[in-house]
ZATIDREN-729546 format. One record per atom (N, C-alpha, C, O): x negated, y negated, z negated; atom name; residue number from 0. Coordinates in steps of 0.02 Angstrom, whole numbers. Layout:
<rotis>
ROTI       c1       c2       c3   atom     n
ROTI        X        Y        Z     CA   NUM
...
</rotis>
This chain:
<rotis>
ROTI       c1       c2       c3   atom     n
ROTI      -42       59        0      N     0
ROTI        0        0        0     CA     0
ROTI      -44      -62        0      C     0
ROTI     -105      -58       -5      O     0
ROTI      -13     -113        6      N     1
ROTI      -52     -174       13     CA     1
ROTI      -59     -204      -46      C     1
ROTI      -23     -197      -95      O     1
ROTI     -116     -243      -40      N     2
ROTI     -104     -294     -110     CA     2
ROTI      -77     -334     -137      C     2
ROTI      -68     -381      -98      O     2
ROTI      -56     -345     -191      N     3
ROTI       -3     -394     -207     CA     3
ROTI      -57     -465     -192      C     3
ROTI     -119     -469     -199      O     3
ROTI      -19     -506     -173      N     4
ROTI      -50     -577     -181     CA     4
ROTI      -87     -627     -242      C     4
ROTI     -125     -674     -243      O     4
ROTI      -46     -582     -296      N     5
ROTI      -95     -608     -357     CA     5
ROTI     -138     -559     -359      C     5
ROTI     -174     -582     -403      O     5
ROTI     -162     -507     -344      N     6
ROTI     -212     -469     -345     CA     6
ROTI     -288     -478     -312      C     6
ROTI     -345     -463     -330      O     6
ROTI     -260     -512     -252      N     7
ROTI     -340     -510     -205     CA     7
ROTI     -385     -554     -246      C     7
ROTI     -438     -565     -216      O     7
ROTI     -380     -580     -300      N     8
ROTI     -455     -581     -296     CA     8
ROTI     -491     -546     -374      C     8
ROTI     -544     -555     -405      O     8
ROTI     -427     -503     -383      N     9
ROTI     -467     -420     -389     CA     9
ROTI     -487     -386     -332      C     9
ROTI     -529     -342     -337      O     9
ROTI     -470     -398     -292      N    10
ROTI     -493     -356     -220     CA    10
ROTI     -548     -371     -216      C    10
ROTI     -597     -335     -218      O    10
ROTI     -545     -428     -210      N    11
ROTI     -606     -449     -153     CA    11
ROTI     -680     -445     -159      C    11
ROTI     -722     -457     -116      O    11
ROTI     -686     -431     -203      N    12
ROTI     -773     -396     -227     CA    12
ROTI     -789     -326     -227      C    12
ROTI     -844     -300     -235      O    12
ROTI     -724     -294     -216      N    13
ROTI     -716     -223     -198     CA    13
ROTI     -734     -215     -124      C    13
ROTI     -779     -180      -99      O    13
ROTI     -688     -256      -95      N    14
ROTI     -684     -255      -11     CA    14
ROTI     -785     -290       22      C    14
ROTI     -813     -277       76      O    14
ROTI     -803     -321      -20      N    15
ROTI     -865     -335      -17     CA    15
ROTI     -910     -276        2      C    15
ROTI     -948     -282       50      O    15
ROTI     -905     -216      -35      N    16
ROTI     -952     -151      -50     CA    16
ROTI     -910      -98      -28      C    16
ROTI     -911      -48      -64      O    16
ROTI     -866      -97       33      N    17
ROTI     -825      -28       42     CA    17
ROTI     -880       38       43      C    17
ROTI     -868       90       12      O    17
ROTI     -935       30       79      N    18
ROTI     -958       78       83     CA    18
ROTI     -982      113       24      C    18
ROTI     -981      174       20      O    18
ROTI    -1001       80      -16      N    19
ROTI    -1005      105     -109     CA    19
ROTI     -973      156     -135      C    19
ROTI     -933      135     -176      O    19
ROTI     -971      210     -131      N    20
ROTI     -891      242     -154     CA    20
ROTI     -921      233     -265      C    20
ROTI     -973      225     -296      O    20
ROTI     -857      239     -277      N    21
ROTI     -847      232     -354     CA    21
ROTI     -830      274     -385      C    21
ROTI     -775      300     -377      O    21
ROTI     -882      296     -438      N    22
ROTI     -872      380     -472     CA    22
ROTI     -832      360     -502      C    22
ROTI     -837      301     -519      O    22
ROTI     -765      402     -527      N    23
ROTI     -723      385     -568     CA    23
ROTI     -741      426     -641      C    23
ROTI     -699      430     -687      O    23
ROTI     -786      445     -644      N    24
ROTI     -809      476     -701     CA    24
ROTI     -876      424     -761      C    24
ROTI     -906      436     -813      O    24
ROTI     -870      364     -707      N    25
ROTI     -934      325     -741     CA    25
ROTI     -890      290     -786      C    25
ROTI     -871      247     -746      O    25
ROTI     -861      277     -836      N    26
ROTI     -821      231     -845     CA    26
ROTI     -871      164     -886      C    26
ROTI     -915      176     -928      O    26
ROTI     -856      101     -865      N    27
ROTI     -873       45     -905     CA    27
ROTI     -936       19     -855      C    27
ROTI     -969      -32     -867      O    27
ROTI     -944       47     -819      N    28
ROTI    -1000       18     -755     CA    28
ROTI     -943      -37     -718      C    28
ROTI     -882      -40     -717      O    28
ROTI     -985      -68     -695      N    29
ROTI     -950     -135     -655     CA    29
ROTI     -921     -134     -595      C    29
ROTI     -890     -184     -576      O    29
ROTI     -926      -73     -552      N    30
ROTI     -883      -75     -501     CA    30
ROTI     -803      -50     -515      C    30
ROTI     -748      -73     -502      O    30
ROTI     -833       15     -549      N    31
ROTI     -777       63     -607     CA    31
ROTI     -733       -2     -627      C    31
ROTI     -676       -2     -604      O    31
ROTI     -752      -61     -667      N    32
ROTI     -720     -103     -689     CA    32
ROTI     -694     -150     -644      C    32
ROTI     -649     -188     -663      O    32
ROTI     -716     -151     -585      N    33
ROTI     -672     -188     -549     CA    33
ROTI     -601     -173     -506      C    33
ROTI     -557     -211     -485      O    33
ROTI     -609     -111     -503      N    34
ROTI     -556      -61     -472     CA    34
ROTI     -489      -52     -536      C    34
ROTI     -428      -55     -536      O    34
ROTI     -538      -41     -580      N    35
ROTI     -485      -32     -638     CA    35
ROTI     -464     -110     -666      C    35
ROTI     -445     -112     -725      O    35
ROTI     -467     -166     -636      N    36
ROTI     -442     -231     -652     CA    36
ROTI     -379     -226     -602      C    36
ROTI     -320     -230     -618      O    36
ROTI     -411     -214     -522      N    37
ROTI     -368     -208     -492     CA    37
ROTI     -292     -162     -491      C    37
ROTI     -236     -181     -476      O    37
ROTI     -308     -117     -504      N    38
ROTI     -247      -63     -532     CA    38
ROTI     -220      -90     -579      C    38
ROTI     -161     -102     -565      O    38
ROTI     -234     -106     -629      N    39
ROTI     -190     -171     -691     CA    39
ROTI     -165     -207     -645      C    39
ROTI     -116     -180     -620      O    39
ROTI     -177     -255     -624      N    40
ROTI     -163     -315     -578     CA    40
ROTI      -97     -286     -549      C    40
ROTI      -44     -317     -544      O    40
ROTI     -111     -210     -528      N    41
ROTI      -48     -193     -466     CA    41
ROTI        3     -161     -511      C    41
ROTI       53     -133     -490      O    41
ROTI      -13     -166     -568      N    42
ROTI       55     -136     -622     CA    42
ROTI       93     -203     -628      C    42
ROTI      149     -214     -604      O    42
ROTI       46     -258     -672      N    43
ROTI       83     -305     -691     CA    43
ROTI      114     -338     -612      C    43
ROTI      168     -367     -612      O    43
ROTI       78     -331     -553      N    44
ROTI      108     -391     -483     CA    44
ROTI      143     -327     -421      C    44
ROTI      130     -328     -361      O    44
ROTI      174     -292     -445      N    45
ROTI      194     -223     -396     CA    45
ROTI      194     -254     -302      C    45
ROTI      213     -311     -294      O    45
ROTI      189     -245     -289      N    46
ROTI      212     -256     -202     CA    46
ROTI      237     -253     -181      C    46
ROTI      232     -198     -154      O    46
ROTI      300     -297     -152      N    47
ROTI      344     -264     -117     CA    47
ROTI      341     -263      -50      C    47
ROTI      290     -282      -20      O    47
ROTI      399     -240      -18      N    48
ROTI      339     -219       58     CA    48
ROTI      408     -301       82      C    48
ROTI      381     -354       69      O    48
ROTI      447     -306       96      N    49
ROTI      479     -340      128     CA    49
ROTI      552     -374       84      C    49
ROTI      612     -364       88      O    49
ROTI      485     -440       23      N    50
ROTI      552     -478        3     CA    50
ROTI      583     -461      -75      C    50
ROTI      552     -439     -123      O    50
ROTI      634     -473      -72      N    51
ROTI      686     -431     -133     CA    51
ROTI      716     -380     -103      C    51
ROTI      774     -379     -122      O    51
ROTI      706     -340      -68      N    52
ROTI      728     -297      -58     CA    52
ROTI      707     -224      -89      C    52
ROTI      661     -185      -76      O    52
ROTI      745     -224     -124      N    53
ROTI      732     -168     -203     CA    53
ROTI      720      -99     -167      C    53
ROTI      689      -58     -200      O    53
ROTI      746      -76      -89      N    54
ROTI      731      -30      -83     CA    54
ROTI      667       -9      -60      C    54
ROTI      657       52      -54      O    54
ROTI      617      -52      -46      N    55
ROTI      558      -68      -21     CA    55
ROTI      509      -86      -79      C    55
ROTI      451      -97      -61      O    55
ROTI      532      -94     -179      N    56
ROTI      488     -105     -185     CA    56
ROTI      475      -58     -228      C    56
ROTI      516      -17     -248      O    56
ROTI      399      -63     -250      N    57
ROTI      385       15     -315     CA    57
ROTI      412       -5     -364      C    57
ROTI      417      -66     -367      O    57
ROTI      432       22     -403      N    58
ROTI      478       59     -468     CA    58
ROTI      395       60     -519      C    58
ROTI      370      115     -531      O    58
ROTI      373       19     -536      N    59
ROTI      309       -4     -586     CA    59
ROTI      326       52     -670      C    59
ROTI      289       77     -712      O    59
ROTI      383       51     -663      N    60
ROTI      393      105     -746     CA    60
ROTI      357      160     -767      C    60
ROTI      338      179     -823      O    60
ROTI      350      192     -687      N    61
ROTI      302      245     -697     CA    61
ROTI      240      223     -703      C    61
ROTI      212      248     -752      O    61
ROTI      197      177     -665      N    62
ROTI      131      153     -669     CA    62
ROTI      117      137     -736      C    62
ROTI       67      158     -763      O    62
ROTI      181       81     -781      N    63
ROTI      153       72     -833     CA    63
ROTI      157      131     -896      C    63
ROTI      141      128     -955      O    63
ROTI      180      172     -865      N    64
ROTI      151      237     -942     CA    64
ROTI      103      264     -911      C    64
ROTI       54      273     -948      O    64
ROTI       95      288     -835      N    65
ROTI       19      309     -823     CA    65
ROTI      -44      249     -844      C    65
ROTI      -98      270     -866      O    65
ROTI      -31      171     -835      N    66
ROTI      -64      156     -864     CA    66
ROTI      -92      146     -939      C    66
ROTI     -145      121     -958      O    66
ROTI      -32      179     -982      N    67
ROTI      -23      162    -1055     CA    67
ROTI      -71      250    -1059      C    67
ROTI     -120      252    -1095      O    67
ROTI      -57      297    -1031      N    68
ROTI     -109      359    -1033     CA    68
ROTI     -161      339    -1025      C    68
ROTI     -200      344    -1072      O    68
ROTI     -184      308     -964      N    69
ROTI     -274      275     -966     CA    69
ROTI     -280      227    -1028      C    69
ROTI     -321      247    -1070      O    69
ROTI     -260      190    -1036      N    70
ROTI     -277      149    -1100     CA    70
ROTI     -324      188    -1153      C    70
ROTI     -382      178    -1172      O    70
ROTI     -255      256    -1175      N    71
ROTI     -259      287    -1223     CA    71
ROTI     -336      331    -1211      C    71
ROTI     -380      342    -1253      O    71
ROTI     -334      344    -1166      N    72
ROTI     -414      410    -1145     CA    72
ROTI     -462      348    -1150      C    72
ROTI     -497      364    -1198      O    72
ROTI     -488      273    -1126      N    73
ROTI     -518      230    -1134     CA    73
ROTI     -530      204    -1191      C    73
ROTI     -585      182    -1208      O    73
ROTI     -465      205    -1234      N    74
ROTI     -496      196    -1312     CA    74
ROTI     -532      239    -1351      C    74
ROTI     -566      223    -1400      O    74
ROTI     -520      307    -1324      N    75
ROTI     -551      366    -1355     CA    75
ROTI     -629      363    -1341      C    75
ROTI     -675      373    -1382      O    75
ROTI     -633      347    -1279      N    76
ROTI     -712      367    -1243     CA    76
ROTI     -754      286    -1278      C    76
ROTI     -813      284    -1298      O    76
ROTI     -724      249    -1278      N    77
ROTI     -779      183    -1295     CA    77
ROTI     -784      182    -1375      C    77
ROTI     -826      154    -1410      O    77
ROTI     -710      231    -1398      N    78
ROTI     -713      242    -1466     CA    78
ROTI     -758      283    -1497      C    78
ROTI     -815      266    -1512      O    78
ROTI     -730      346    -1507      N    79
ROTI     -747      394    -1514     CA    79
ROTI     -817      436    -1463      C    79
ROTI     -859      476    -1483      O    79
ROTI     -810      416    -1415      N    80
ROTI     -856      442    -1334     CA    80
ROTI     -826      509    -1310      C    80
ROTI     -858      546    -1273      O    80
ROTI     -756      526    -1333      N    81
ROTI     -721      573    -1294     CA    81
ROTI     -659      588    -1312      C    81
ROTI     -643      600    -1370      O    81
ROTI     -611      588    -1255      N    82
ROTI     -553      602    -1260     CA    82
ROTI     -525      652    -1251      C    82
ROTI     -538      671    -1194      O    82
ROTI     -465      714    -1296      N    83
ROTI     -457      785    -1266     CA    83
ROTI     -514      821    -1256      C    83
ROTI     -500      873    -1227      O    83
ROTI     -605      814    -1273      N    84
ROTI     -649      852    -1262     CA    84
ROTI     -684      826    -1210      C    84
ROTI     -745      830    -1217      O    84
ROTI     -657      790    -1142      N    85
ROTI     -685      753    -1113     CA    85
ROTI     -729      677    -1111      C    85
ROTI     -705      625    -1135      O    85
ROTI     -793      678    -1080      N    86
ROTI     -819      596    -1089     CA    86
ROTI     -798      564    -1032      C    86
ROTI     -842      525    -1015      O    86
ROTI     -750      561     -995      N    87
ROTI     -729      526     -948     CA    87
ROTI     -654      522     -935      C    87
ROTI     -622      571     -955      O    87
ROTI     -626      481     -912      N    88
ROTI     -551      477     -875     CA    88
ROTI     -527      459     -817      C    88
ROTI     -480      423     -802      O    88
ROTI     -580      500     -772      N    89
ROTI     -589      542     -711     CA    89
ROTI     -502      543     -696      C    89
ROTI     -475      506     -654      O    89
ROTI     -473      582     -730      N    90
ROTI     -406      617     -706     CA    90
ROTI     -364      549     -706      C    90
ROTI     -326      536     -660      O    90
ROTI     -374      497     -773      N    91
ROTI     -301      467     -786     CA    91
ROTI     -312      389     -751      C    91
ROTI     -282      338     -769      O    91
ROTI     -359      395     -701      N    92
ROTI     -370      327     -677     CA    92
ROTI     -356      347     -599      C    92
ROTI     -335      308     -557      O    92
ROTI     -375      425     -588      N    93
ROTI     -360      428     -517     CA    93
ROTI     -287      458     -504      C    93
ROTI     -262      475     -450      O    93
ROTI     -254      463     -581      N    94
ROTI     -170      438     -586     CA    94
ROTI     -156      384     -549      C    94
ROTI     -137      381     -490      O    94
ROTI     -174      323     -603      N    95
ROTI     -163      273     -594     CA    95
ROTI     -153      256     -521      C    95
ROTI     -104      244     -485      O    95
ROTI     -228      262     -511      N    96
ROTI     -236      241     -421     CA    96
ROTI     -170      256     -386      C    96
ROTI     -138      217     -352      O    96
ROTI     -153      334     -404      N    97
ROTI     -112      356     -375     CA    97
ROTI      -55      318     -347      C    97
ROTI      -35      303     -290      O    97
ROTI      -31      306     -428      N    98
ROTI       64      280     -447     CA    98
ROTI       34      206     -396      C    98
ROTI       55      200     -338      O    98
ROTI      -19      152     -426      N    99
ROTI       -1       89     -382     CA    99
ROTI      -22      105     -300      C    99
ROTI      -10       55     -267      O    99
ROTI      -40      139     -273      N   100
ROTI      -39      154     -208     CA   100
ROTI      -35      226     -187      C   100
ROTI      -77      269     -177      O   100
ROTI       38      224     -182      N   101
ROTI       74      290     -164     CA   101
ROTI       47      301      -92      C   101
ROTI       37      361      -83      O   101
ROTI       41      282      -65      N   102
ROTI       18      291       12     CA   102
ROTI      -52      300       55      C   102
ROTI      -62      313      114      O   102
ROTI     -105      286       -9      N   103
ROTI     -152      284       -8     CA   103
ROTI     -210      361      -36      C   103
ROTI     -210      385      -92      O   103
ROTI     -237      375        1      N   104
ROTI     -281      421      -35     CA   104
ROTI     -346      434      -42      C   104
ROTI     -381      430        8      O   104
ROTI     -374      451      -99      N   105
ROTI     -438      447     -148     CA   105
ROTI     -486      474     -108      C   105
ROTI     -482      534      -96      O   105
ROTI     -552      429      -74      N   106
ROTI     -579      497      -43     CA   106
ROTI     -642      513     -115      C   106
ROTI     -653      483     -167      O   106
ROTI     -678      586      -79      N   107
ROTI     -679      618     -130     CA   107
ROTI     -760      619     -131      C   107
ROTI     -793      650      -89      O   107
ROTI     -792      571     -196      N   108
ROTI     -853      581     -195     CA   108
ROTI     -926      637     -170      C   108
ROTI     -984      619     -182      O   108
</rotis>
């Protein structure tokens, strides 16, 4: 999906380095953090594709408990340094990704 308009300039330092790909297992490194600003950004500014037209736009309810799951694994790992046994949140960010760009897919390090 596209970006919301309050978003790009979370984008735009991303779109700088496409060729970079971004481990989703590094968490708290600065690219990691810029992707994951952007995915916030697309919870709180959803996209719609054309307008008010509700049938065109994402339904954000789900994003914000997948994002309220990353929160939770992020407080663990900067807390504690692991969440569920794991040192990363690998899985609940490439959720995330998921829910704000349904149309879009992860390529794979």
């Amino acid at each position: 999906s596209e970006v919301s308009p309050q978003c790009v300039k979370h984008y735009q330092p991303l779109a700088k380095k496409k060729k970079k790909a971004i481990d989703l297992d590094e968490i708290g490194t600065p690219r990691y953090n810029l992707l994951l600003d952007l995915m916030k950004c697309q919870v709180k500014h959803p996209n719609s594709t054309s307008g008010d037209n509700e049938e065109n736009s994402i339904d954000v309810k789900p994003c914000v408990k997948v994002e309220k799951a990353y929160n939770s694994c992020h407080a663990g790992i900067m807390g504690v340094g692991n969440f569920k046994g794991r040192k990363n949140c690998g899985t609940e960010i490439e959720s995330l990704f998921a829910c704000v760009n349904p149309n879009a897919s992860l390529p794979q390090a």
